[in-house]
C-alpha positions as CSV (number, residue, x, y, z in Angstrom):
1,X,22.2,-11.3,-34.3
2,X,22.5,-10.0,-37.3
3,X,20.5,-11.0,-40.5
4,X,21.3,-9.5,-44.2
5,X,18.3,-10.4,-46.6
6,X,19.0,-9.5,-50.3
7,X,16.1,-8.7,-52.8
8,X,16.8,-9.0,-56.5
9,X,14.3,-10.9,-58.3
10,X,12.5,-11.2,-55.1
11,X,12.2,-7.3,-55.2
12,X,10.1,-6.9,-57.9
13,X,7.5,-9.1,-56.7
14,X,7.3,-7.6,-53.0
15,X,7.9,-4.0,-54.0
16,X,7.3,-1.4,-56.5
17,X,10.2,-1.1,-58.5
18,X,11.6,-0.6,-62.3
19,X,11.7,-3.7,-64.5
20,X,15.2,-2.3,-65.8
21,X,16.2,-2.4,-61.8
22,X,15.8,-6.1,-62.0
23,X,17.0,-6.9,-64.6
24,X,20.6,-8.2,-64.4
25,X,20.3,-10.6,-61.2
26,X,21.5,-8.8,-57.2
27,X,20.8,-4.7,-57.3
28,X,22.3,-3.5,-54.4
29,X,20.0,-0.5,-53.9
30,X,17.3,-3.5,-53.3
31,X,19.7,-4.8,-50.2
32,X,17.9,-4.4,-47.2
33,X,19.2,-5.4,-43.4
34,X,17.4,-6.9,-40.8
35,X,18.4,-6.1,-37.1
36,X,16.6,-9.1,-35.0
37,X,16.9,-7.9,-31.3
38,X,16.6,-11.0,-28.8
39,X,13.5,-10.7,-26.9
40,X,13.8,-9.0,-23.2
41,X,11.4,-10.8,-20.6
42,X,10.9,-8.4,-17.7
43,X,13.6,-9.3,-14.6
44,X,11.5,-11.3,-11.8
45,X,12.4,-11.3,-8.3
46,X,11.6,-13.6,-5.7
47,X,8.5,-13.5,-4.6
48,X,7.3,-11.2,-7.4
49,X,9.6,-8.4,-5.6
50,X,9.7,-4.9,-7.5
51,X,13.1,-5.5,-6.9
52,X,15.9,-7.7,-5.4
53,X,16.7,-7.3,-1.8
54,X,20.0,-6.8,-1.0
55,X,22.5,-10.0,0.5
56,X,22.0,-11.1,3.9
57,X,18.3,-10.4,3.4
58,X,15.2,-12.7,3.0
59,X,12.2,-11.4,0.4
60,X,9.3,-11.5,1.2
61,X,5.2,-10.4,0.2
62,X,2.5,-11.2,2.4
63,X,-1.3,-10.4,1.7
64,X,-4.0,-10.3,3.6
65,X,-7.5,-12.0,2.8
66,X,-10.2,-10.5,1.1
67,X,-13.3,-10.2,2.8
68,X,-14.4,-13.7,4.0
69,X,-13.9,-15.3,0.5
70,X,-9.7,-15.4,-0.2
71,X,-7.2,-16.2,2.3
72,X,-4.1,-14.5,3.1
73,X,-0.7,-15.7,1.3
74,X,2.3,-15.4,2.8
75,X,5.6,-15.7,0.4
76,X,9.2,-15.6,1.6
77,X,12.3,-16.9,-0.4
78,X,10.3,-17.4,-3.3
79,X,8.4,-20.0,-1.5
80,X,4.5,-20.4,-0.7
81,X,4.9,-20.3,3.0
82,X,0.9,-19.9,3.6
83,X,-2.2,-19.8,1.0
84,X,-5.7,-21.2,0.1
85,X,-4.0,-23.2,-1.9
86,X,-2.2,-24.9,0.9
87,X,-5.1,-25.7,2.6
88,X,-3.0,-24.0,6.0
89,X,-4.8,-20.6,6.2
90,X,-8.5,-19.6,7.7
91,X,-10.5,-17.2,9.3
92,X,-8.8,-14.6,12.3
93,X,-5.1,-14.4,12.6
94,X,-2.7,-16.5,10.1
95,X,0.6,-16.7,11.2
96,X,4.6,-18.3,9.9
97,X,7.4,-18.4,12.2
98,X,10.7,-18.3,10.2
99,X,14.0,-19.2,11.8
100,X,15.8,-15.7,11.6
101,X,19.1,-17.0,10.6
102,X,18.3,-19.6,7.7
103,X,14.5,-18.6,6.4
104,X,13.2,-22.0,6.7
105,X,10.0,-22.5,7.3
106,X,9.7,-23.6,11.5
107,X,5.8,-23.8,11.9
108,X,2.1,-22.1,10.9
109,X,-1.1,-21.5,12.5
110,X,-4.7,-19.6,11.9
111,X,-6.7,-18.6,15.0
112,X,-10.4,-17.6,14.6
113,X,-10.8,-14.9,16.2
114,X,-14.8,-14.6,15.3
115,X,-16.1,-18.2,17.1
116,X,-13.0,-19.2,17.9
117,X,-11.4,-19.3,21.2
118,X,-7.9,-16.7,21.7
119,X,-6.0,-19.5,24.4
120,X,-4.5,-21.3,21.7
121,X,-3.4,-17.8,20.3
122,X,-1.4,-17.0,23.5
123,X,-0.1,-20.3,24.0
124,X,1.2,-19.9,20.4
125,X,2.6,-16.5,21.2
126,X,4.0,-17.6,23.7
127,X,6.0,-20.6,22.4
128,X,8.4,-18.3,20.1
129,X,11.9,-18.9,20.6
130,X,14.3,-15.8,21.1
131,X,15.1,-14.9,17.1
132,X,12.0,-16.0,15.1
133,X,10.9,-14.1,12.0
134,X,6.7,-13.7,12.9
135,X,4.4,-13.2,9.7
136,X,1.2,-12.3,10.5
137,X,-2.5,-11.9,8.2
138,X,-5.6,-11.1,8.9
139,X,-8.4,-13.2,7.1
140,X,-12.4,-11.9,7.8
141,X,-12.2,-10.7,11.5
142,X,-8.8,-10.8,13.3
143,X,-10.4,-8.8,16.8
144,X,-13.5,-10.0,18.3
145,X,-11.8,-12.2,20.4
146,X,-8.2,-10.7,20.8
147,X,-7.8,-9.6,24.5
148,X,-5.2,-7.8,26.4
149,X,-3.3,-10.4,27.2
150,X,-3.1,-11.3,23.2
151,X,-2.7,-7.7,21.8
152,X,0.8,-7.5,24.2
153,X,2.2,-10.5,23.2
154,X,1.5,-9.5,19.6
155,X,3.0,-6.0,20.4
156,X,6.1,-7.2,22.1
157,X,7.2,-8.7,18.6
158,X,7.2,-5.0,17.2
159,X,3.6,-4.4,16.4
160,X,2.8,-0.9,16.4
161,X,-1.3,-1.5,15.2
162,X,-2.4,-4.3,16.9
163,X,-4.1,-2.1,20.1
164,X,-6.2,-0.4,17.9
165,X,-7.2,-4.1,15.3
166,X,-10.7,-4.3,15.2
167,X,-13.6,-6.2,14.0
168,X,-13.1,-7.0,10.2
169,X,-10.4,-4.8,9.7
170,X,-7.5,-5.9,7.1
171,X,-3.9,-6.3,9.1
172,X,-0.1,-7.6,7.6
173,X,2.8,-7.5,10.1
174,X,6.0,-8.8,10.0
175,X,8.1,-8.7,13.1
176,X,10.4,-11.0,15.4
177,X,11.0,-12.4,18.5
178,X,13.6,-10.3,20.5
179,X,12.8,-7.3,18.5
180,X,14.3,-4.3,20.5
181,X,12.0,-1.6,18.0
182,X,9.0,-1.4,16.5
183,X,8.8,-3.3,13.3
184,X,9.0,-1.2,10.0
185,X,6.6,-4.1,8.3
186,X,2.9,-2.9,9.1
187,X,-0.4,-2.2,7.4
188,X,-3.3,-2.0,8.8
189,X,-6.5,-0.8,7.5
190,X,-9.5,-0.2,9.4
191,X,-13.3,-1.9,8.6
192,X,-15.2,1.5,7.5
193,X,-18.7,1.7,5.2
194,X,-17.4,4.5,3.7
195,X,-14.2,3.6,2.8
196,X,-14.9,-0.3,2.6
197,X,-14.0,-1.7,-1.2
198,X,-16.0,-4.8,-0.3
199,X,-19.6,-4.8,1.0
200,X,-18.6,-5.0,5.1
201,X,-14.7,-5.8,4.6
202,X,-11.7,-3.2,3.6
203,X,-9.9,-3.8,0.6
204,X,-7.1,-6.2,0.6
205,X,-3.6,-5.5,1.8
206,X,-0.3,-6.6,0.4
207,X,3.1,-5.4,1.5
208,X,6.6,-6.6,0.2
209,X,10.0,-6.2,1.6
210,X,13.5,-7.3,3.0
211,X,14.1,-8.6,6.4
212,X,17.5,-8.7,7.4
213,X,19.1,-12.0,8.3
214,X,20.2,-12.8,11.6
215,X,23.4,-12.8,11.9
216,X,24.3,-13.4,16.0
């Protein structure tokens, strides 16, 4: 958009000029022209994504909780799959299933793993059908509790840190059902007093990505 203002009279009362240059009405050396550039908002992608995944993939961010205050919050699509403010996330293991080929939303579950007991956790596990998108987030302790038995089922859905998850340590996986490799979506950081941002808890995690649609 283009704006031309013209000073004459106006001139002389917002700038220093000659009388003599006013005098006669328009003075073209007092023409001045505006360039008003629309405003650029900054491009957002779902899920607050640094940038857009490509088609035939799902966007996602998950985070995990910090210390034993926030919970985790798991985003995919855009949407609010998990989060404090859902009311659906708590202390241990958080967890979405996604249906691989359409990115809705099939079921969630959290699993203290402190008091807690980890048989609901296996029977869980257990229960994923063949092509399920698995979101995972640690919230205060994800370990005490986790056993063998646990730890392989978590493993077999492309979990490459899960044998070594211990007490309070900070954990976000994403992985599937089926998975023939070991999944590229994995931070884990470990519960250290040196290291620790928190008193007695890492700081928090957050990963973002693309997970590619199933297409079979």
């Amino acid at each position: 958009m283009l704006t031309l203002t013209l000073f004459s009279l106006c001139g002389c009362r917002y700038r220093k000029v000659p009388s003599d240059r006013c005098e006669g009405g328009y003075n073209p050396q007092l023409a001045v022209q505006t360039v008003i550039r629309p405003s650029t908002k900054p491009v957002r992608y779902k899920c607050g994504l640094s940038k857009a995944c490509p088609v035939g993939h799902f966007a996602f961010k998950i985070a995990s909780g910090a210390a034993s205050v926030v919970g985790p919050r798991v985003c995919l699509e855009d949407k609010l799959l998990m989060s404090g403010v859902k009311n659906n996330v708590g202390r241990g293991i958080n967890i979405a299933l996604v249906n691989g080929r359409t990115g809705e939303l099939a079921k969630t579950g959290f699993f203290d793993m402190w008091a807690g007991d980890v048989a609901p956790l296996i029977k869980f596990l257990k229960e994923i059908e063949d092509g399920t998108v698995v979101m995972m987030a640690s919230f205060d302790d994800p370990s005490t509790k986790l056993n063998d038995e646990a730890r392989k089922l978590i493993a077999d859905l492309g979990s490459s840190a899960v044998s070594n998850l211990g007490f309070r340590d900070n954990w976000v996986f994403v992985g599937g059902k089926g998975i023939k490799t070991k999944s590229p979506f994995e931070q884990h950081i470990k519960n250290s007093a040196e290291t620790n941002k928190f008193e007695g808890w890492p700081e928090v995690l957050e990963m973002e990505g693309c997970i590619p649609q199933r297409q079979d």
